[in-house]
C-alpha positions in Angstrom: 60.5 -22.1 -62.2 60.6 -21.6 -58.8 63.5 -19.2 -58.4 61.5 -17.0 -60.9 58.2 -16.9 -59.5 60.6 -16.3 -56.0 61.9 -13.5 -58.2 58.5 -11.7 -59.4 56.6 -11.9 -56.0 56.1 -9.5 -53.7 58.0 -9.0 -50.2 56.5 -8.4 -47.0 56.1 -9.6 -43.7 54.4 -12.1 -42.3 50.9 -11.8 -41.1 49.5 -12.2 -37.5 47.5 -15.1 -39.3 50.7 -16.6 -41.4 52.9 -16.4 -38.5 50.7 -18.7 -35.9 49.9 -21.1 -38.9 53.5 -21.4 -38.9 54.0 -21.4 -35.1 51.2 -24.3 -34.9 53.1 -26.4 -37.7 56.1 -26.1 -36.2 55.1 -26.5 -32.5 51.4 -28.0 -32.2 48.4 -26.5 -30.9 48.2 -25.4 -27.3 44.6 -24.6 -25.7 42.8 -21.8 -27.2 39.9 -21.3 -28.8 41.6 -21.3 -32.5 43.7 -24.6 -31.3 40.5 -26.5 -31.2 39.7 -25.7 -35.2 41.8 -28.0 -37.8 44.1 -25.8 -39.6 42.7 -25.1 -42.4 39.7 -23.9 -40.9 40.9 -21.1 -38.6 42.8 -19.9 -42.4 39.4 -19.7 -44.2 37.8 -18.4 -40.6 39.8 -15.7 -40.3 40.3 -14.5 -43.9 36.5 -14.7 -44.4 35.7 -13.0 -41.1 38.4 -10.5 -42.0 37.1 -10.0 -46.0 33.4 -9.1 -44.2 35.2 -6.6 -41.4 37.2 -4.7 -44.0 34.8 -4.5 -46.7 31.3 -5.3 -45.3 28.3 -8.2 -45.4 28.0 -7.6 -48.9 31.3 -8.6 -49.9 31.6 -10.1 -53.5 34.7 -12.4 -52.8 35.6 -12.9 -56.2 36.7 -9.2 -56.6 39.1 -9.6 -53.3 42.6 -9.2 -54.7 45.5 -11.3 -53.0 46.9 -8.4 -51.2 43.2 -7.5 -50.0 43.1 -11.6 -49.0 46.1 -11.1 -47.4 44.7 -8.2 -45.4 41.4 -9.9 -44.4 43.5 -13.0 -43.0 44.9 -10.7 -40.9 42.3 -8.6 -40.0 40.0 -11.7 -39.0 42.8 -13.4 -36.9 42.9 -10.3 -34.5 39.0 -10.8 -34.1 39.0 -14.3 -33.9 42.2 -15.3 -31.8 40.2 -13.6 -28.7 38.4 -16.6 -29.0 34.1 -16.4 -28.1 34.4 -13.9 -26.6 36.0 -12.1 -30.4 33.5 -13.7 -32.4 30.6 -13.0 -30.6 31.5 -9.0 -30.6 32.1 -9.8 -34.4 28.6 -11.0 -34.9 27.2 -8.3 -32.4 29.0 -5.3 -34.6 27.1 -7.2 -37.5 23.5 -7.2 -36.0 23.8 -3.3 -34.9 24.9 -2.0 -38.4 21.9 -3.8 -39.8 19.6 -1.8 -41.6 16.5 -3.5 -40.5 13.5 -3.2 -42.9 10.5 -2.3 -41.6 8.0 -5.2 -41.9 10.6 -8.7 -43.3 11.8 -10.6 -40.0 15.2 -11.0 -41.1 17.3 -13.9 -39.8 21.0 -14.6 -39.8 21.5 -14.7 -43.1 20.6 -11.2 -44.1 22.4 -10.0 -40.6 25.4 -12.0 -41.0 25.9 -11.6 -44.9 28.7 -13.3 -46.8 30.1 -15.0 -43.2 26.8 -16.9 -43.2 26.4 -17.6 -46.7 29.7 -19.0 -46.5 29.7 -21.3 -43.4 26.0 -22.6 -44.7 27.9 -23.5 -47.8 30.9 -26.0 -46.5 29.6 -29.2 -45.4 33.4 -29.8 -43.6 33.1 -31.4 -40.0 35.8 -29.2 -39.6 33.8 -26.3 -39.0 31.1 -27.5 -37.0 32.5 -26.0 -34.0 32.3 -22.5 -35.3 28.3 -22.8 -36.7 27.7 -24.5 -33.7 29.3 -20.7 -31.7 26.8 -18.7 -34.9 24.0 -20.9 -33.4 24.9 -20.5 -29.8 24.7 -16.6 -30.6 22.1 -16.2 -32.4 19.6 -18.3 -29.5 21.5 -15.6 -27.1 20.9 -12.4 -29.3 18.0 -12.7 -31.5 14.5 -14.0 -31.5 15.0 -17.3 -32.6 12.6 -20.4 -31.4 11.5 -23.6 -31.9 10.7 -24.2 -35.6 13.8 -22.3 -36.6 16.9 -23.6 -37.6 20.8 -22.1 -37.6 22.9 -24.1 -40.5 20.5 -26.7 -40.4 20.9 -27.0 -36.4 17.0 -26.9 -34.8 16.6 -24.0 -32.0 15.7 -25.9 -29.4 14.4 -23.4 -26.5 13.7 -19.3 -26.8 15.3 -16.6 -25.2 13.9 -13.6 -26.9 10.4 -12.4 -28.4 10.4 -9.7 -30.9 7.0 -8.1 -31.2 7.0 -10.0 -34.6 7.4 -13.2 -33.4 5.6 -12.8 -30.5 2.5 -11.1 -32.8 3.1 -14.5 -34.6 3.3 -17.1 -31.7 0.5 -15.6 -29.5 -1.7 -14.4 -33.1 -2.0 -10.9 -31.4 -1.8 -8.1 -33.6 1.8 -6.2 -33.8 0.7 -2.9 -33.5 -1.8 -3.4 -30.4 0.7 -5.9 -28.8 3.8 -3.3 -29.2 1.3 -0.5 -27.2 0.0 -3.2 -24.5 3.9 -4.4 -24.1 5.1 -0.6 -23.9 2.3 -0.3 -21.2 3.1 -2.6 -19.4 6.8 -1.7 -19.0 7.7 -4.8 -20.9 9.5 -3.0 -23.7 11.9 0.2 -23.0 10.2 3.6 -24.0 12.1 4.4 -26.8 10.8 1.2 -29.1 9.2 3.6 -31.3 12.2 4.2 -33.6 12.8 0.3 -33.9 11.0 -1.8 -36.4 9.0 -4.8 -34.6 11.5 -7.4 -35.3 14.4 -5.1 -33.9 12.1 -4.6 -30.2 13.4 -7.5 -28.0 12.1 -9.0 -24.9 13.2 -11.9 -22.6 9.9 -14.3 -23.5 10.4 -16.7 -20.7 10.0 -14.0 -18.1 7.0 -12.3 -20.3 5.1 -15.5 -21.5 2.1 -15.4 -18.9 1.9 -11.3 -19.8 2.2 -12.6 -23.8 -0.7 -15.4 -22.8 -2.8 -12.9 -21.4 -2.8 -10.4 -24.0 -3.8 -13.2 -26.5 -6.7 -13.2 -24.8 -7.3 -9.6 -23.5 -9.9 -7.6 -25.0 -10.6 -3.6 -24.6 -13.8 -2.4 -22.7 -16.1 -2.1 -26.0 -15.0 -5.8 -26.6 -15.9 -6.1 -22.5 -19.5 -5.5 -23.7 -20.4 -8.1 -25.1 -18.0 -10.8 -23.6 -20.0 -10.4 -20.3 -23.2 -9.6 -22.1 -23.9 -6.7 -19.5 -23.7 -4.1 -22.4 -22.1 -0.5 -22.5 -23.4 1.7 -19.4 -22.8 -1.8 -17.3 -20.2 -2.4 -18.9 -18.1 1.1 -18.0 -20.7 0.7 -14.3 -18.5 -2.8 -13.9 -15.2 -0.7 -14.5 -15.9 2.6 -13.0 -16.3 0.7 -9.7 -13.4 -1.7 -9.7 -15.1 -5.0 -10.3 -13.2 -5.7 -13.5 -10.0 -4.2 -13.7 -7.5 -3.7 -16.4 -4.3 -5.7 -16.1 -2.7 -3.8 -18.7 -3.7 0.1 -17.6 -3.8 2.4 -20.6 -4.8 5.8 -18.6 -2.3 8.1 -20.6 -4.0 6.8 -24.0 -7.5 7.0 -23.2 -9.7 4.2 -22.0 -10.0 2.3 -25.6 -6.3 1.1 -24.8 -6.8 -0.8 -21.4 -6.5 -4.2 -21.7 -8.6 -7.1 -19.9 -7.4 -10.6 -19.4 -10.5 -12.8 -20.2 -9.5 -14.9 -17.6 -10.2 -12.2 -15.0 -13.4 -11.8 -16.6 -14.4 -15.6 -16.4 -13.0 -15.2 -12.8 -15.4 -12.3 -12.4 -18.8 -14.3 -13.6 -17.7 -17.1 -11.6 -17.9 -15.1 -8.4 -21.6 -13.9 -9.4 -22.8 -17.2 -10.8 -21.6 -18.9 -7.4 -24.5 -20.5 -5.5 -27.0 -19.4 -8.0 -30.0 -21.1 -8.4 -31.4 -21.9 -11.9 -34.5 -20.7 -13.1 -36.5 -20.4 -16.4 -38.3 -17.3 -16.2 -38.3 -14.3 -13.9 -41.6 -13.2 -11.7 -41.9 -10.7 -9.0 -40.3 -10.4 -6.8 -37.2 -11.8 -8.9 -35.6 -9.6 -11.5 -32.8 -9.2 -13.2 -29.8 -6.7 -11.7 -30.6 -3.7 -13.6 -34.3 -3.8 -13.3 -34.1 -4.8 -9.6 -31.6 -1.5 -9.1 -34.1 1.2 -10.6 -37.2 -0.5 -9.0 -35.4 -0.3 -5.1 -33.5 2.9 -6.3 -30.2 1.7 -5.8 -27.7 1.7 -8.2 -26.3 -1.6 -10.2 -22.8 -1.5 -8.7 -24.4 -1.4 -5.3 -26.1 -5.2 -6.0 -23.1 -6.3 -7.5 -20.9 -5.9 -4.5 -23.8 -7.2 -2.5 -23.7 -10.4 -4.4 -19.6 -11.0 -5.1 -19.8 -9.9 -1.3 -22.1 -12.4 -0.5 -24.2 -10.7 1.2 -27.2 -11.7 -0.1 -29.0 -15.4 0.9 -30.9 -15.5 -2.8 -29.5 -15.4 -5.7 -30.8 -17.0 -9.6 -29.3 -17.6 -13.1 -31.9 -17.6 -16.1 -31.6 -20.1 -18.5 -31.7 -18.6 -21.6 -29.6 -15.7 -20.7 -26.0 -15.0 -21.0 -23.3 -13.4 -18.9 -24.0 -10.4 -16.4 -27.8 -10.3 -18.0 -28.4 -13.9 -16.6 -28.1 -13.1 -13.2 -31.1 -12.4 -11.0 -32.1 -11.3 -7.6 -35.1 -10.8 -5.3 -36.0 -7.6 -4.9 -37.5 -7.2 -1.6 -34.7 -8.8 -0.5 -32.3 -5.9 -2.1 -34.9 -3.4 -0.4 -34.3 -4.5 2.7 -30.3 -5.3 2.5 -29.4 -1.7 1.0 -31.9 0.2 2.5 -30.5 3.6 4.2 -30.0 3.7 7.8 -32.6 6.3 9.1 -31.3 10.0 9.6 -30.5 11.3 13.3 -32.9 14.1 11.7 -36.0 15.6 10.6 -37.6 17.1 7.5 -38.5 20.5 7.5 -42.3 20.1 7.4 -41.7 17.4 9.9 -40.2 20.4 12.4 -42.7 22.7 11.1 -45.5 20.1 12.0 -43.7 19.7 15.7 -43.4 23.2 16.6 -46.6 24.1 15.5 -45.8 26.5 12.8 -45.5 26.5 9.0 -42.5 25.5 7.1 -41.8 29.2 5.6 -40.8 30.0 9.3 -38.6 27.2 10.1 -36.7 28.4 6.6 -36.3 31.5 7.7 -35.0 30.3 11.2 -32.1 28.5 9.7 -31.4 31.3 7.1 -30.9 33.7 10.3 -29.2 31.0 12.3 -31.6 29.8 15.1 -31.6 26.7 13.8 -28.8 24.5 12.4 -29.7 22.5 9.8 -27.7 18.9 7.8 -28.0 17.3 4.7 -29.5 14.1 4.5 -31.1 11.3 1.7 -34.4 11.7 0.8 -35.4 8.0 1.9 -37.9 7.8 -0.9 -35.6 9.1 -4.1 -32.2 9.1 -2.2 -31.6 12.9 -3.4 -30.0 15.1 -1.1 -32.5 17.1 1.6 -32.4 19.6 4.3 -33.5 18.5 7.5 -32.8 19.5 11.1 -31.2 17.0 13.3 -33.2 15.9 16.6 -31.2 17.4 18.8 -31.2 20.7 17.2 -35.4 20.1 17.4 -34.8 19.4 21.2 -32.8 22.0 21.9 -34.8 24.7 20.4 -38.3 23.0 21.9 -36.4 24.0 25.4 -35.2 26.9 24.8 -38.3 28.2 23.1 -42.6 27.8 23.3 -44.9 29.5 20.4 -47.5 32.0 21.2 -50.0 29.8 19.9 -48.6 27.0 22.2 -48.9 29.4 25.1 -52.5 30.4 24.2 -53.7 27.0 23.8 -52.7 25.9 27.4 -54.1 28.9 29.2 -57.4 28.4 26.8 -57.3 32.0 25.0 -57.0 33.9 22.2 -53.2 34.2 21.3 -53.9 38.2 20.5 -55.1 38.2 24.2 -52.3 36.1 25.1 -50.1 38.1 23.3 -51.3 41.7 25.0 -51.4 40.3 28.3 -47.4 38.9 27.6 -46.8 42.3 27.2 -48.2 44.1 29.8 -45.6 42.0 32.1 -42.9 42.9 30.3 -42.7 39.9 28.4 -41.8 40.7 24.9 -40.6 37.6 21.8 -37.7 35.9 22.1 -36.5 37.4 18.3 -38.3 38.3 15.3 -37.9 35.9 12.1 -38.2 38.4 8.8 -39.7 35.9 6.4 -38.6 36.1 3.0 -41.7 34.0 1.7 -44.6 35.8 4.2 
């Protein structure tokens, strides 16, 4: 029977595989990777490894033919006699040829195909050493984590986030995480062609930056966290008193993200020291009101007061957030008031040189006197006025008619005549526009 099945089989040489199963009968195992597997396991290894290299994941292995057996033994011990280092570009070639769908996060199974499917299904000691490498590389390559398991074998400690899992783990929405993680440089720029569960990030190094965008919030949600409502709200961010830790400039302000922590770090530093009350009375008012009644802005009494500048301040009971806190308003008065201007108002100067104001307009139009820009102390708008020195300078340089007249007790026309009988003519003439 023998000689005749000899007699219909077909020659040909020995395999890479065949020949070291033969070599490792005849002469034992030496030290590599395949020496530590019992034999029969590196033959199924390599012809299953080899069946999903030649003819994909999806392999049916019923339809193999001998010959194509034969060929995937062989073809699976050139990947896996390079020992880890083989395998793990095996499994790597599988996991980049995946079509990933576009919402499912697919593990192993789907990635790995038939090769998983079969190693889940043998229950042989024998080949714990090779699920224990499948495990080993998927905790290294995909975003595995506790609560998963790899042929039964509990993940133990996470390497990588996807923005799926992470969405999942930190209950952040997928599509606001992926932006506030592409903001922040967390994930490279071209994530937009990958799926979420294909967009990997090392979530040991990015767990605080995952914690705080749990918790983050974007300005219209700023609103009412802080109870200080939509113009204090943007007043708050405008002048740097909350800031973004998670900057979305190049999207438009709706995209910034705010850590509520820096927010509760932000109330802390107004509510510090603050005295409670139950009601407010004058002088005591809230920030807002106190602002428009010393006309000052808001911003300016909140850096007063995370500043501590100021020895009052109260928290109403009742209240919530930046609406709760309270301040004494002559207090503010006097604390932001404007230092006085090195100058005078034009009716001022007008009033000091004895003439009217149309004259001292038209002496700065034509350049006789120099004028600056100041704050109107009582509405803080901007004013012309003259500086003092400019006054002084002018007051020595030049005397009225009228000034003249009165010291010598007569009329300025007489005054005037008798100036100009000696020769004595006006300094210039200033053309008023508004005679």
């Amino acid at each position: 029977v023998l000689a005749r099945l000899s007699e219909r089989a077909t020659t040909r040489n020995a395999s890479n595989l065949e020949r070291y199963l033969i070599e490792r009968i005849e002469k034992g195992a030496v030290d590599t990777w395949l020496d530590r597997l019992e034999l029969h396991a590196v033959a199924k290894l390599c012809e299953t490894i080899g069946a999903v290299a030649r003819h994909g994941r999806d392999v049916v292995a019923s339809e193999l033919s001998p010959s194509q057996w034969w060929e995937a033994g062989g073809a699976g011990f050139d990947i896996a006699s390079q020992g880890e280092p083989g395998m793990f570009s095996f499994l790597s070639g599988l996991q980049q040829s995946y079509p990933r769908a576009s919402g499912a996060n697919e593990g192993p199974k789907a990635t790995f195909g038939y090769f998983y499917e079969w190693l889940q299904g043998v229950e042989d000691p024998a080949y714990d050493e090779i699920k224990d490498l499948v495990a080993r590389h998927a905790m290294a390559t995909t975003p595995v984590g506790p609560g998963d398991f790899v042929f039964g074998r509990p993940i133990v400690r996470r390497i990588w986030h996807s923005v799926r899992t992470a969405s999942l783990e930190y209950d952040a929405h997928p599509k606001r995480l992926r932006k506030l993680l592409a903001l922040g440089g967390v994930i490279p720029e071209d994530h937009r062609g990958q799926t979420d569960n294909a967009v990997l990030f090392d979530a040991e190094r990015h767990r605080e930056t995952l914690e705080r965008i749990s918790t983050s919030m974007s300005l219209r949600e700023v609103e009412t966290y802080l109870g200080a409502g939509r113009v204090h709200a943007q007043l708050l961010y405008d002048h740097g008193f909350i800031k973004p830790f998670v900057s979305g400039e190049v999207e438009g302000i709706s995209a910034h993200a705010f850590a509520r922590e820096d927010l509760d770090d932000f109330m802390c530093r107004l509510e510090a020291g603050a005295t409670q009350i139950d009601r407010c009375a004058p002088p005591i008012y809230p920030i807002a009101d106190a602002a428009r009644r010393a006309n000052r802005s808001a911003a300016e009494i909140v850096a007063a007061i995370v500043d501590d500048k100021l020895q009052w301040k109260g928290k109403l009971r009742g209240a919530v957030g930046f609406a709760s806190i309270v301040v004494d308003l002559n207090e503010i008065k006097e604390l932001l008031k404007d230092p006085t201007p090195d100058a005078q108002a034009l009716y001022l100067v007008a009033r000091r040189l004895g003439t009217s104001q149309h004259v001292v307009r038209a002496a700065i139009e034509n350049g006789i006197l120099s004028s600056t820009v100041v704050k109107n102390p009582r509405n803080r708008c901007p004013t012309k006025a003259i500086p003092n020195s400019e006054v002084e300078r002018f007051q020595k340089q030049f005397i009225s008619l009228f000034e003249i007249a009165r010291a010598y007790g007569v009329h300025h026309l007489n005054m005037r005549k008798t100036l100009s009988e000696k020769g004595i003519h006006p300094a210039f003439d200033v053309p008023l526009k508004n005679p």
